[in-house]
PyMOL Python script that loads the backbone (N, CA, C, O; Angstrom):
from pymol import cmd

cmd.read_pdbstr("""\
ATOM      1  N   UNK A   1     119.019  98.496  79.763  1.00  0.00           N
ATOM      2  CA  UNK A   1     118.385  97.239  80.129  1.00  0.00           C
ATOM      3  C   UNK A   1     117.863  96.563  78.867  1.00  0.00           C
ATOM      4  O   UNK A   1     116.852  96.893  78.247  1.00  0.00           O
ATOM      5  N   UNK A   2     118.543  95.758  78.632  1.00  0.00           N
ATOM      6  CA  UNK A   2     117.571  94.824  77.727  1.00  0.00           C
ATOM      7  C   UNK A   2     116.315  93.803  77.727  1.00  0.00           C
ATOM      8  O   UNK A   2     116.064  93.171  78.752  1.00  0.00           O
ATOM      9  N   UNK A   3     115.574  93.661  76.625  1.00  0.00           N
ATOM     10  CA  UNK A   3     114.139  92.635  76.665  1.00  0.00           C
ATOM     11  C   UNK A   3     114.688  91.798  76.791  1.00  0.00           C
ATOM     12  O   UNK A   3     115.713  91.448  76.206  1.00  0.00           O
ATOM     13  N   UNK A   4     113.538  90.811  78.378  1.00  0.00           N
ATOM     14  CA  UNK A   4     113.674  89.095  78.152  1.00  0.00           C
ATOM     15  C   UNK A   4     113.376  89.066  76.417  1.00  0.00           C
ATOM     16  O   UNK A   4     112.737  89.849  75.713  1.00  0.00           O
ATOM     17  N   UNK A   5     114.119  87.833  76.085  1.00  0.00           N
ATOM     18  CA  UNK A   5     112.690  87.315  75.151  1.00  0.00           C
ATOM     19  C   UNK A   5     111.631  87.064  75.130  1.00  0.00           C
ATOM     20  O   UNK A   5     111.258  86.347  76.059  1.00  0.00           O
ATOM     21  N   UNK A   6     110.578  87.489  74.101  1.00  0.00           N
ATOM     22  CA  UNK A   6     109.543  86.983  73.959  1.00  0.00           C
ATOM     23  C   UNK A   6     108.536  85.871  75.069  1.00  0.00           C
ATOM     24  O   UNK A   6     107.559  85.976  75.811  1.00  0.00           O
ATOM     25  N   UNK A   7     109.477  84.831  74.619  1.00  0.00           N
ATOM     26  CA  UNK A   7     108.830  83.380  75.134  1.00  0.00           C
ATOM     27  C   UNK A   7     109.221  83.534  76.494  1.00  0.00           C
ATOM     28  O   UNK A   7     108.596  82.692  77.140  1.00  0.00           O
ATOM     29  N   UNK A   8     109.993  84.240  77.272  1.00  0.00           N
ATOM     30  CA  UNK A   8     110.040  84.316  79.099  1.00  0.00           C
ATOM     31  C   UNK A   8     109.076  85.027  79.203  1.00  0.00           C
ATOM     32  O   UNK A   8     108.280  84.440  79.935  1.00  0.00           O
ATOM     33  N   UNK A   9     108.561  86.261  78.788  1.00  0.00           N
ATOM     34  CA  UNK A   9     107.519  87.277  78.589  1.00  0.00           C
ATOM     35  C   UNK A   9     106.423  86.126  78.907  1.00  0.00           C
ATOM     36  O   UNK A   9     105.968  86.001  80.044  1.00  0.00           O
ATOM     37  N   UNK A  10     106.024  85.282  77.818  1.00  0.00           N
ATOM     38  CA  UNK A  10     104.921  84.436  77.401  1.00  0.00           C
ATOM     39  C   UNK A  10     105.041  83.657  78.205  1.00  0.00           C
ATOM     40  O   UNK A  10     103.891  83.431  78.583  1.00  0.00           O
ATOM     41  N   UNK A  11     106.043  82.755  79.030  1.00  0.00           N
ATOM     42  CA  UNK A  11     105.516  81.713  79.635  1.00  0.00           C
ATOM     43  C   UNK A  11     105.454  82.648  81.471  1.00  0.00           C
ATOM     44  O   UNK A  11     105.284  81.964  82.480  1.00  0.00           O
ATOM     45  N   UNK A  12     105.572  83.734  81.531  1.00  0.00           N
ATOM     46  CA  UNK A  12     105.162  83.885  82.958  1.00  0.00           C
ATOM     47  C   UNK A  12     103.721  84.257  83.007  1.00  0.00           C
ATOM     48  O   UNK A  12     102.897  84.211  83.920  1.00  0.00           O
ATOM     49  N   UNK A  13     103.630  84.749  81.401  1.00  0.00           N
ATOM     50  CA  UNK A  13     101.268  85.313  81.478  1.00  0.00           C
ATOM     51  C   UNK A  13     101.231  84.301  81.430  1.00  0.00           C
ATOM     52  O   UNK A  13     100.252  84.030  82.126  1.00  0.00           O
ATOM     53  N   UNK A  14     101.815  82.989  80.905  1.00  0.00           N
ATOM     54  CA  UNK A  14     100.503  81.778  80.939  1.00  0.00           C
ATOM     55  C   UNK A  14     100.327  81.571  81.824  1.00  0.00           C
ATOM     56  O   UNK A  14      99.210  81.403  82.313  1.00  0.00           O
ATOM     57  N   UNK A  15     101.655  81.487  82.519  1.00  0.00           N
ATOM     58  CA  UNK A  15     101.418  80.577  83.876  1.00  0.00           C
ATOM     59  C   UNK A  15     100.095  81.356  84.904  1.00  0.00           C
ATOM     60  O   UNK A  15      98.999  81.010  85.346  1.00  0.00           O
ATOM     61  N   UNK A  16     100.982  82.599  84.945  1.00  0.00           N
ATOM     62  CA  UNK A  16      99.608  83.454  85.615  1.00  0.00           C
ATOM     63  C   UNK A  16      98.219  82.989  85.270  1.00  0.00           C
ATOM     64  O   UNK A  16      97.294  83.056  86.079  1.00  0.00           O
ATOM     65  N   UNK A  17      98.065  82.400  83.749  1.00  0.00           N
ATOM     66  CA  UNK A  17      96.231  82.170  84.072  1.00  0.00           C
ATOM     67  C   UNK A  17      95.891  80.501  83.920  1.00  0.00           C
ATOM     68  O   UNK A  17      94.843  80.021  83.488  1.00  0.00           O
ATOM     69  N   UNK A  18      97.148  79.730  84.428  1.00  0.00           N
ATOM     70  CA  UNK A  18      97.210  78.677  84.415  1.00  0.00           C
ATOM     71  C   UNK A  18      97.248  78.051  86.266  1.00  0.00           C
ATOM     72  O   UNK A  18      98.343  77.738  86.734  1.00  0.00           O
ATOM     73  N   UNK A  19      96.462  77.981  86.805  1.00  0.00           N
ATOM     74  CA  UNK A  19      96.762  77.664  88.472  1.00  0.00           C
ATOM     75  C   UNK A  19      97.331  76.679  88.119  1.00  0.00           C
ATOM     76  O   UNK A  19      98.530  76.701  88.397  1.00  0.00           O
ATOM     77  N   UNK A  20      96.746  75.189  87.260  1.00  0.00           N
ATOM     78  CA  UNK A  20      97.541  74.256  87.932  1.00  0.00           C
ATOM     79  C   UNK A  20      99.076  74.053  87.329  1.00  0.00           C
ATOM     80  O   UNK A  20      99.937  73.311  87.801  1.00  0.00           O
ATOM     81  N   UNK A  21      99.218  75.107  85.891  1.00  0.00           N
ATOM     82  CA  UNK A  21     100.399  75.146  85.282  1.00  0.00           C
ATOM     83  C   UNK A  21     101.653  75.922  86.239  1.00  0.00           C
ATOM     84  O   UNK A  21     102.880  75.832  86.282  1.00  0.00           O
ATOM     85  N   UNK A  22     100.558  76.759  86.998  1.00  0.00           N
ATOM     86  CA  UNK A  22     101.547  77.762  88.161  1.00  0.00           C
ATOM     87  C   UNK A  22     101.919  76.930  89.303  1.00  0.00           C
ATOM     88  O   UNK A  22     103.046  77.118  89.762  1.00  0.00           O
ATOM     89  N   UNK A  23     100.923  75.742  90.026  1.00  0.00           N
ATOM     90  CA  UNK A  23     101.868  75.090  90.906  1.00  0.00           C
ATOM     91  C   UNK A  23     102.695  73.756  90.572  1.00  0.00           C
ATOM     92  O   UNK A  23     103.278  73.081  91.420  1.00  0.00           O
ATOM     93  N   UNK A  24     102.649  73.481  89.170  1.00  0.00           N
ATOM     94  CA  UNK A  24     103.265  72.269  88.677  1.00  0.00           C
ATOM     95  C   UNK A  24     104.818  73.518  88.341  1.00  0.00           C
ATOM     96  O   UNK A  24     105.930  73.050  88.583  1.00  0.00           O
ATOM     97  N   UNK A  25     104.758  74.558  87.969  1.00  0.00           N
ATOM     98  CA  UNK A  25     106.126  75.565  87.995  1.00  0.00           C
ATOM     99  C   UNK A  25     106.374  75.030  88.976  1.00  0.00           C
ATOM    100  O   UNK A  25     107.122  74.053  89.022  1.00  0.00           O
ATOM    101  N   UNK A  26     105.593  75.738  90.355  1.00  0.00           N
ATOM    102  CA  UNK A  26     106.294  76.036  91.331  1.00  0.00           C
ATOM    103  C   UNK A  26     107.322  74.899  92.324  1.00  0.00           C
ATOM    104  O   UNK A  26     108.209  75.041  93.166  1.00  0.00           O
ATOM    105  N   UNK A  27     106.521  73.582  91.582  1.00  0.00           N
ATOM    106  CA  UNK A  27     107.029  72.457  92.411  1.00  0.00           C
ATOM    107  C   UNK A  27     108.265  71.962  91.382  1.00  0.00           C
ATOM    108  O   UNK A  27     109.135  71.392  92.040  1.00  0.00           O
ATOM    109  N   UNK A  28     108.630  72.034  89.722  1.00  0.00           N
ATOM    110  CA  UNK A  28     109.312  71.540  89.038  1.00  0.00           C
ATOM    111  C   UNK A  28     109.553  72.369  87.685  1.00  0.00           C
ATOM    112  O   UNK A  28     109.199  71.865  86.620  1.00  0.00           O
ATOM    113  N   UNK A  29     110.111  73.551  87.715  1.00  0.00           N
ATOM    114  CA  UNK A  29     110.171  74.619  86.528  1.00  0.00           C
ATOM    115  C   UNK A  29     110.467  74.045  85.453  1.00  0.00           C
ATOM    116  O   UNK A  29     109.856  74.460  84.468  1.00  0.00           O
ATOM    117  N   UNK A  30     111.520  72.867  85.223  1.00  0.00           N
ATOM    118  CA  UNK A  30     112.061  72.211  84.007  1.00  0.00           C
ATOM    119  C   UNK A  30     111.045  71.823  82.751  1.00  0.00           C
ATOM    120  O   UNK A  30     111.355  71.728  81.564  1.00  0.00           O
ATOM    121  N   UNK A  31     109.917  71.654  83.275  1.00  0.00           N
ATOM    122  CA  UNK A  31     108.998  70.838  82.150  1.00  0.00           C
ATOM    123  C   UNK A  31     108.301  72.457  81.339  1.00  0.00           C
ATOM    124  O   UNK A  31     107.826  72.537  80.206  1.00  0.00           O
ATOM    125  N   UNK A  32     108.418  73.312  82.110  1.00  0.00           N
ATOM    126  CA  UNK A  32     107.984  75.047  81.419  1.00  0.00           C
ATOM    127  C   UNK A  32     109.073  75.442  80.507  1.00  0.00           C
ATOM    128  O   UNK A  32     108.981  75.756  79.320  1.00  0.00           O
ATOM    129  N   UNK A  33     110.139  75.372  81.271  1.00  0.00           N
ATOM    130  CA  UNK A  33     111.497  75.620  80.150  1.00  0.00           C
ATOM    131  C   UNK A  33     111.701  74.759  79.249  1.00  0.00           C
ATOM    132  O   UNK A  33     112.548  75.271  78.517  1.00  0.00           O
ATOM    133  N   UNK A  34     111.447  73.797  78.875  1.00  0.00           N
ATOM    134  CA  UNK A  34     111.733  72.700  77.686  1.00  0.00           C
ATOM    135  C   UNK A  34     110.564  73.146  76.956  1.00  0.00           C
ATOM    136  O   UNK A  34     110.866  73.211  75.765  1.00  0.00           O
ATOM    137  N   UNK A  35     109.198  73.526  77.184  1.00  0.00           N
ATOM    138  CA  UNK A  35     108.073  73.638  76.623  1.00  0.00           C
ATOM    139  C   UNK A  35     108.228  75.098  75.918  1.00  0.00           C
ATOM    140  O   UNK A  35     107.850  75.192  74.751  1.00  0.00           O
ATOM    141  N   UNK A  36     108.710  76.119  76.504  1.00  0.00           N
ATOM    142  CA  UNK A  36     109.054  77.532  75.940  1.00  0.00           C
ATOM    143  C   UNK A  36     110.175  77.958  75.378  1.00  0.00           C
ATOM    144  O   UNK A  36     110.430  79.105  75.011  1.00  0.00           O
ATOM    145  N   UNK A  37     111.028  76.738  75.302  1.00  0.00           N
ATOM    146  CA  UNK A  37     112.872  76.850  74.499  1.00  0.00           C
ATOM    147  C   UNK A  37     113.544  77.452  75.111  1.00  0.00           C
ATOM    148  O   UNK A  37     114.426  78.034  74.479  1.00  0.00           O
ATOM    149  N   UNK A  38     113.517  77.639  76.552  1.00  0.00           N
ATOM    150  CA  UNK A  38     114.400  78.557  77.012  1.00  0.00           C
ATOM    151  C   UNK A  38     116.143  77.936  76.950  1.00  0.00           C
ATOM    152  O   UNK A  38     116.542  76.771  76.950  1.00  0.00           O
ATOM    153  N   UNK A  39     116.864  79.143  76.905  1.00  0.00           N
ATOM    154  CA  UNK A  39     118.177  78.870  76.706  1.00  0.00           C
ATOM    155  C   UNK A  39     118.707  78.704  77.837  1.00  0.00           C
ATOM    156  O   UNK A  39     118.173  79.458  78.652  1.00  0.00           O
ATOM    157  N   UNK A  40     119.626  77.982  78.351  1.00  0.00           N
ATOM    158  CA  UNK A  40     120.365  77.316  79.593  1.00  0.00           C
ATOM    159  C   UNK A  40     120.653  78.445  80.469  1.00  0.00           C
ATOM    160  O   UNK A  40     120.351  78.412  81.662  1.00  0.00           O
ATOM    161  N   UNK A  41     121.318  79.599  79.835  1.00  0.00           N
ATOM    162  CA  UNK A  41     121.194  81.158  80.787  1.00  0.00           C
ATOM    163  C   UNK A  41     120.131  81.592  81.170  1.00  0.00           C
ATOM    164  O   UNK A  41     120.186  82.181  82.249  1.00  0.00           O
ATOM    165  N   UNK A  42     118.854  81.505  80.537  1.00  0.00           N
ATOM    166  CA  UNK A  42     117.600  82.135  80.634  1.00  0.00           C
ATOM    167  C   UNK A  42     117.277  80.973  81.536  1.00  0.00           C
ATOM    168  O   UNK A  42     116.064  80.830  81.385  1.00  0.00           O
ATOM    169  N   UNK A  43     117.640  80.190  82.272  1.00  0.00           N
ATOM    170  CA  UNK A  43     116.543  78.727  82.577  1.00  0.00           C
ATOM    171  C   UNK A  43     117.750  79.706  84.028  1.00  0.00           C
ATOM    172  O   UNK A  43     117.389  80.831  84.372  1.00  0.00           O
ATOM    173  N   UNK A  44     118.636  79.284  84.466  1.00  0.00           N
ATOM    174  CA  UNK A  44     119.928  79.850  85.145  1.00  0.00           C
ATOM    175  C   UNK A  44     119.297  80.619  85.708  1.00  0.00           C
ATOM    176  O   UNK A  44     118.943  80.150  86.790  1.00  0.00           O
ATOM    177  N   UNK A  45     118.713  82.260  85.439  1.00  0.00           N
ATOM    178  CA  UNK A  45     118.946  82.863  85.985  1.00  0.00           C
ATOM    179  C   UNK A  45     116.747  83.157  86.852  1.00  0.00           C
ATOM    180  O   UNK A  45     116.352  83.475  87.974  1.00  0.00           O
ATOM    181  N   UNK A  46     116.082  82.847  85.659  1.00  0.00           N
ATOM    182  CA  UNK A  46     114.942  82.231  86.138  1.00  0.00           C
ATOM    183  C   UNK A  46     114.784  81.133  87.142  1.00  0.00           C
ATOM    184  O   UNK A  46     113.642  80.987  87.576  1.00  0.00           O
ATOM    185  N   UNK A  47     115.666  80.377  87.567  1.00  0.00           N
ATOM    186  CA  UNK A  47     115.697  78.914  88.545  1.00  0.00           C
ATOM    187  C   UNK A  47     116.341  80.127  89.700  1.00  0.00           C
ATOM    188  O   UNK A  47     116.004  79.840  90.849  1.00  0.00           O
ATOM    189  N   UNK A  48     117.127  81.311  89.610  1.00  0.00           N
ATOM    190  CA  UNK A  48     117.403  82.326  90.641  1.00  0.00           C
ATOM    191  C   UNK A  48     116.417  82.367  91.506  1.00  0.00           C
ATOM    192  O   UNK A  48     116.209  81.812  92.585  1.00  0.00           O
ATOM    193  N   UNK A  49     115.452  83.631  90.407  1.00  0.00           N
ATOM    194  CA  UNK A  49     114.470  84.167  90.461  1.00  0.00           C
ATOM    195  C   UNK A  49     114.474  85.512  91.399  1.00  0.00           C
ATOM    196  O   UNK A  49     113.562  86.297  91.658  1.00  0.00           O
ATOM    197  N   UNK A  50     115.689  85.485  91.762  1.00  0.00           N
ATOM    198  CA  UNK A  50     116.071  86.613  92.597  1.00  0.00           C
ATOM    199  C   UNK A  50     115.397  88.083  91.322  1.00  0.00           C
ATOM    200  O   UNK A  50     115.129  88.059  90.121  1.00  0.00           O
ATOM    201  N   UNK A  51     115.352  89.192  92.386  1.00  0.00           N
ATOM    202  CA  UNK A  51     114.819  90.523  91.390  1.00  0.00           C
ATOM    203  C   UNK A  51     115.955  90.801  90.394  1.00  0.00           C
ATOM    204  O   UNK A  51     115.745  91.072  89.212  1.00  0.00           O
ATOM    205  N   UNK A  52     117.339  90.703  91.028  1.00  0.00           N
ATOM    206  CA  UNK A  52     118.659  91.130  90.246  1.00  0.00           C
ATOM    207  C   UNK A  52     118.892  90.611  88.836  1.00  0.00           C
ATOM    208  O   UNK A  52     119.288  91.083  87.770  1.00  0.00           O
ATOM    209  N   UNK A  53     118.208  88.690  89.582  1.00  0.00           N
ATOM    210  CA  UNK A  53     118.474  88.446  87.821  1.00  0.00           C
ATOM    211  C   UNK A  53     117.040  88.188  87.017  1.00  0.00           C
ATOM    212  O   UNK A  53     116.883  87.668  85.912  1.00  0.00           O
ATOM    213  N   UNK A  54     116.274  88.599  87.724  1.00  0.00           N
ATOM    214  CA  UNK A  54     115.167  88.865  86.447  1.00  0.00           C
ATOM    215  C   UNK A  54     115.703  90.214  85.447  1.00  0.00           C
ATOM    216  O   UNK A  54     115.668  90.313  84.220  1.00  0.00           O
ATOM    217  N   UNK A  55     116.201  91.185  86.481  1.00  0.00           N
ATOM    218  CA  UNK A  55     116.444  92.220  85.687  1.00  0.00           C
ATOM    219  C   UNK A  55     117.608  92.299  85.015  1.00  0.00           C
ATOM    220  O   UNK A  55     117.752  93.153  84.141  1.00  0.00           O
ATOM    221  N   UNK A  56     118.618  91.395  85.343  1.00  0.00           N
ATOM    222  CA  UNK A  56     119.571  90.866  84.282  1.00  0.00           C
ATOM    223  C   UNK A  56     119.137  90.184  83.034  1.00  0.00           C
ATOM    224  O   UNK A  56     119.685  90.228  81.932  1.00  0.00           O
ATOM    225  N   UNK A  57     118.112  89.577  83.370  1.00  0.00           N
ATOM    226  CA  UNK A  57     117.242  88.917  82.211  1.00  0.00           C
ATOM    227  C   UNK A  57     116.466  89.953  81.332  1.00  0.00           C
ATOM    228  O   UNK A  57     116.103  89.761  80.171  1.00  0.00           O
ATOM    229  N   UNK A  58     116.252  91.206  82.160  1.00  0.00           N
ATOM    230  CA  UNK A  58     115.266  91.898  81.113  1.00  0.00           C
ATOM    231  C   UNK A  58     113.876  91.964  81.398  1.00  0.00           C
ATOM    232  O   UNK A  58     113.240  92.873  80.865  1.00  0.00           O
ATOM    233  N   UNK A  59     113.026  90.794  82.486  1.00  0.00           N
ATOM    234  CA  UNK A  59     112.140  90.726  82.538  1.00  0.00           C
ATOM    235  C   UNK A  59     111.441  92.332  83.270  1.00  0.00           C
ATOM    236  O   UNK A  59     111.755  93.045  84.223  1.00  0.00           O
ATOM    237  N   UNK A  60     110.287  92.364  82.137  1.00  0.00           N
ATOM    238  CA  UNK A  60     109.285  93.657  82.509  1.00  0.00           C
ATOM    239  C   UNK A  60     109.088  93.212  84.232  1.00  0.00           C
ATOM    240  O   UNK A  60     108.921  92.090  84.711  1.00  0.00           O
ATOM    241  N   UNK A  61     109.187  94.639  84.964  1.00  0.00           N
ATOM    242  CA  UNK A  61     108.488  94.578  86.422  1.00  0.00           C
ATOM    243  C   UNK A  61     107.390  94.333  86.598  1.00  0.00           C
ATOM    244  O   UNK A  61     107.092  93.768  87.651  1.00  0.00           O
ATOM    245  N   UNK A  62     106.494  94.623  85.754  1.00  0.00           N
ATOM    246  CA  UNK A  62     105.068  93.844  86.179  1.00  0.00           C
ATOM    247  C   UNK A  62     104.980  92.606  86.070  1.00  0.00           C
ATOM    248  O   UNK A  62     103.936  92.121  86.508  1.00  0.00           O
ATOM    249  N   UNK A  63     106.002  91.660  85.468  1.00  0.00           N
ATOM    250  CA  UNK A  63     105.913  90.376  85.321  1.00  0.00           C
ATOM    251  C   UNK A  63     106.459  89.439  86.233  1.00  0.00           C
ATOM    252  O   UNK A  63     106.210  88.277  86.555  1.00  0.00           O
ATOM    253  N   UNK A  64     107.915  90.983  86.791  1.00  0.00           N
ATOM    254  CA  UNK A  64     108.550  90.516  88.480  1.00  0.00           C
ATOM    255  C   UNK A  64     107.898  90.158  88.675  1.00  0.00           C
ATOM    256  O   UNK A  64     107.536  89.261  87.914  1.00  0.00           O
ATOM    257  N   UNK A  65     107.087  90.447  89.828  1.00  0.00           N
ATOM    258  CA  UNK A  65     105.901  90.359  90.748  1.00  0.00           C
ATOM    259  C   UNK A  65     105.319  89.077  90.285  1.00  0.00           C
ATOM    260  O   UNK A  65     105.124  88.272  91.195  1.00  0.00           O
ATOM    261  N   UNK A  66     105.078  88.791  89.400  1.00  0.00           N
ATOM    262  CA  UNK A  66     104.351  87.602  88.937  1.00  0.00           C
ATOM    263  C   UNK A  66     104.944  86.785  88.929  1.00  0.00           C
ATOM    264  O   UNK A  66     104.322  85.732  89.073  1.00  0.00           O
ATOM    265  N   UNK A  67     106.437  86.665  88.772  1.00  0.00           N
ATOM    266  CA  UNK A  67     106.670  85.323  88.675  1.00  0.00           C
ATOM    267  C   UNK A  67     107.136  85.285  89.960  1.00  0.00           C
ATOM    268  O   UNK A  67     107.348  84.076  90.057  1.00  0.00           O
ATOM    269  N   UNK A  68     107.495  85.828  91.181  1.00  0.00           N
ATOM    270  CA  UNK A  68     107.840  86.309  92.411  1.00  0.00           C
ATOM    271  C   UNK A  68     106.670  85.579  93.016  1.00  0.00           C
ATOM    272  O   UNK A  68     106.867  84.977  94.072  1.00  0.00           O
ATOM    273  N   UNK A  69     105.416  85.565  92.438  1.00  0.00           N
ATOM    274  CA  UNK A  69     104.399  84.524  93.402  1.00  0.00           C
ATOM    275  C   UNK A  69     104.393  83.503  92.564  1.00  0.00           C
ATOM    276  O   UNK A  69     103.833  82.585  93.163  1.00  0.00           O
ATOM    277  N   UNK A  70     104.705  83.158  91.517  1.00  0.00           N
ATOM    278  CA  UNK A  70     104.451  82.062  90.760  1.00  0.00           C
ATOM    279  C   UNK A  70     105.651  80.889  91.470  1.00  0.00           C
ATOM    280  O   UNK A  70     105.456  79.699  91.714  1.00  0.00           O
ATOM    281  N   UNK A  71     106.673  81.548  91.643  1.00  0.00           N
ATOM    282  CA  UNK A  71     107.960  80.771  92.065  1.00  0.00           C
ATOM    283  C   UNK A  71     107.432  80.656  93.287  1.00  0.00           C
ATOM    284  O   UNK A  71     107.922  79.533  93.172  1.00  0.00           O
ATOM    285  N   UNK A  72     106.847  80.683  94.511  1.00  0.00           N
ATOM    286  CA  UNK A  72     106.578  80.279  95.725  1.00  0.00           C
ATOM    287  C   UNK A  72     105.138  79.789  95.884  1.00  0.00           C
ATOM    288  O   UNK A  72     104.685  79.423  96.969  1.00  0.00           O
ATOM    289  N   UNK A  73     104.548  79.802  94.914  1.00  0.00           N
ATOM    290  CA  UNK A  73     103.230  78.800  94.940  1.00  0.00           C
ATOM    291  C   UNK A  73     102.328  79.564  95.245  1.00  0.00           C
ATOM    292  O   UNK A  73     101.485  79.112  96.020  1.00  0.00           O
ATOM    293  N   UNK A  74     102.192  80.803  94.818  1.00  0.00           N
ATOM    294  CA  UNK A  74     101.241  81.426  95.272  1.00  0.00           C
ATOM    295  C   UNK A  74      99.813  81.621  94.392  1.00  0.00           C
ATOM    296  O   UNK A  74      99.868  82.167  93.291  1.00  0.00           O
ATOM    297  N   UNK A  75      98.679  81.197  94.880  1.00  0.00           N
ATOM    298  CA  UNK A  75      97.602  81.046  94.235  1.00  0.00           C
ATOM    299  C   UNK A  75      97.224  82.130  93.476  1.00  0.00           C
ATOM    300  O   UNK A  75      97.315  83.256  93.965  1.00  0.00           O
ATOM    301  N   UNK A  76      96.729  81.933  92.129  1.00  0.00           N
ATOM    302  CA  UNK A  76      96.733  83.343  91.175  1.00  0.00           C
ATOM    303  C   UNK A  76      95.361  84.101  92.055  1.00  0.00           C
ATOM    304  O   UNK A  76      95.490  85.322  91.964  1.00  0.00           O
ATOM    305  N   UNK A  77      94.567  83.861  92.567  1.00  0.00           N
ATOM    306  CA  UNK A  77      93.909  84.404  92.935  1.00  0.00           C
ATOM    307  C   UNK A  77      94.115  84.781  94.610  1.00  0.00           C
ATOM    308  O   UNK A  77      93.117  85.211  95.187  1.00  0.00           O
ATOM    309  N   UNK A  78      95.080  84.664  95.207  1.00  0.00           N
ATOM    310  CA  UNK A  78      96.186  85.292  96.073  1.00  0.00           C
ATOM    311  C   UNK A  78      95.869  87.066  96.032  1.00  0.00           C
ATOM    312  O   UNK A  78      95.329  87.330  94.958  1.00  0.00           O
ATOM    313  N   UNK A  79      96.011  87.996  96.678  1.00  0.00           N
ATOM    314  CA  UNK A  79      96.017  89.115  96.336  1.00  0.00           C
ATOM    315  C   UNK A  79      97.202  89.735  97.287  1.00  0.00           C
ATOM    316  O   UNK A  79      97.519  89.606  98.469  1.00  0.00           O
ATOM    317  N   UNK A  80      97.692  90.476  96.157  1.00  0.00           N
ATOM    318  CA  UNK A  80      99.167  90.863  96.342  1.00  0.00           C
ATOM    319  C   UNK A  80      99.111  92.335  97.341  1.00  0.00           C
ATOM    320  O   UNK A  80      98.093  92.983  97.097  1.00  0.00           O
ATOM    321  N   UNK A  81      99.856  92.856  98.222  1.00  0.00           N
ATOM    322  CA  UNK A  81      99.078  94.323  98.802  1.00  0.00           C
ATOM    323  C   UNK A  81      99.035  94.985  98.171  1.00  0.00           C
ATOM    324  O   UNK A  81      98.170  95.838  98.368  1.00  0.00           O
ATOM    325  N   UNK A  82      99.911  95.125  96.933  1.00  0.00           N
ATOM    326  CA  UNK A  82      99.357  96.379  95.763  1.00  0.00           C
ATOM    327  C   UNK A  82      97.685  95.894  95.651  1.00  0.00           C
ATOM    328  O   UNK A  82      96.850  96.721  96.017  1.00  0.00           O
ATOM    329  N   UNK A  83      97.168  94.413  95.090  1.00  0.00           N
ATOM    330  CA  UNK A  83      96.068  94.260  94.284  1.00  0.00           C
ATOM    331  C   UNK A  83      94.740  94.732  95.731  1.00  0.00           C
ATOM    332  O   UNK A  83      93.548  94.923  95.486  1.00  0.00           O
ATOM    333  N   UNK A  84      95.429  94.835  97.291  1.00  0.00           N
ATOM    334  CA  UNK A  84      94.528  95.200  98.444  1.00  0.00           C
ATOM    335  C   UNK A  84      94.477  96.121  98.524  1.00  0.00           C
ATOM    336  O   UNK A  84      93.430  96.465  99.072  1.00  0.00           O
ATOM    337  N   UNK A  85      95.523  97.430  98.072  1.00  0.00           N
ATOM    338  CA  UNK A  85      95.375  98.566  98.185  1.00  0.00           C
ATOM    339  C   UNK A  85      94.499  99.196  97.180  1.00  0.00           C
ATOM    340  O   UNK A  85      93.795 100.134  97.555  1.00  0.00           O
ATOM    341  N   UNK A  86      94.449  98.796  95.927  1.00  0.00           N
ATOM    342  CA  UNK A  86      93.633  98.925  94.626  1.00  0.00           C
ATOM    343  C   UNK A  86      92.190  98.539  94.783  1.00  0.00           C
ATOM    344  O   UNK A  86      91.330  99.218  94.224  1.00  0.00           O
ATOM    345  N   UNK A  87      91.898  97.586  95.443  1.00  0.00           N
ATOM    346  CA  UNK A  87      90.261  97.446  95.826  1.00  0.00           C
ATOM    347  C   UNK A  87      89.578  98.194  96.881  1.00  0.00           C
ATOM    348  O   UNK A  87      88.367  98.272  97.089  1.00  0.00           O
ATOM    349  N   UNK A  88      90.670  98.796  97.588  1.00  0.00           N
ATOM    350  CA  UNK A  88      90.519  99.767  98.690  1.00  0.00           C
ATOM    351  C   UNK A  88      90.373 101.058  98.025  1.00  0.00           C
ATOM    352  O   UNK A  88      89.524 101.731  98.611  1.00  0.00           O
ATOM    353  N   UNK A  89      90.714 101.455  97.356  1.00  0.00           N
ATOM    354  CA  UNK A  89      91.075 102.785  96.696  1.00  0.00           C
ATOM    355  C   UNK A  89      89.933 102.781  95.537  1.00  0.00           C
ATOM    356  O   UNK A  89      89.848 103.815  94.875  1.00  0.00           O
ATOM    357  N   UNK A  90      89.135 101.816  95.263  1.00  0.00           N
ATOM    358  CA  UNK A  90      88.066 101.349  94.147  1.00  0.00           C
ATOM    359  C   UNK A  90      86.638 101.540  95.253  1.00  0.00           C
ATOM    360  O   UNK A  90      85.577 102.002  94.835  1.00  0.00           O
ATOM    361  N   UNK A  91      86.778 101.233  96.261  1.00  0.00           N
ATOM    362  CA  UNK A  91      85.941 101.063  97.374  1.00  0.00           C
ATOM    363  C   UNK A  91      85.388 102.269  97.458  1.00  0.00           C
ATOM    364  O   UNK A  91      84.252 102.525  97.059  1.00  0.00           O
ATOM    365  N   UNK A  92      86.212 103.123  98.016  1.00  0.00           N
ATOM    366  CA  UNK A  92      86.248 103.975  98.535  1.00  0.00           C
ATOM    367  C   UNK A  92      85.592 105.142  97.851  1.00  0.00           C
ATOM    368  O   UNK A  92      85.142 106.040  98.563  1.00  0.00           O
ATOM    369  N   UNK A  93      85.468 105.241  96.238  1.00  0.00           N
ATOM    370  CA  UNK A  93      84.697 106.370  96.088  1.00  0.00           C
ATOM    371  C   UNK A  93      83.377 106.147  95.846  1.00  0.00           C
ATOM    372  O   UNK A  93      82.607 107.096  95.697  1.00  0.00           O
TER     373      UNK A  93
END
""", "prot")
cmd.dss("prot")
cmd.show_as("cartoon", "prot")
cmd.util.cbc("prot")
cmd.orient("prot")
């Protein structure tokens, strides 16, 4: 498996601590990819967003997930059932 680049790496954390950068993605990705240089394959298979071609892309799995809510508008402060099971399991002792 090979690394996304860098800058796919970088523009899915921003977006993550960017809400309104995450639903201006979610409604129009083009203005993120011109801003991070992405290459016409890397823009391709990110506009997917399917798991297959993130991981054709390389993208780290923890970043899946992230851009997996970033691409459907999901509010960063959204909690994912991993992040419900983790406050449960924090709770609890």
């Amino acid at each position: 498996m090979r690394l996304a680049p860098y800058r796919v790496h970088q523009m899915i954390q921003d977006l993550m601590r960017d809400a309104q950068g995450a639903a201006a993605f979610a409604r129009d990705p083009e203005p993120a990819f011109e801003r991070y240089g992405l290459a016409p394959e890397e823009r391709t298979l990110l506009r997917q967003g399917s798991r297959n071609a993130l991981i054709a892309l390389g993208v780290h799995p923890n970043l899946q997930m992230k851009f997996a809510r970033i691409r459907r508008g999901a509010t960063i402060e959204e909690a994912s059932p991993l992040d419900e099971q983790l406050r449960r399991l924090i709770e609890a002792k």
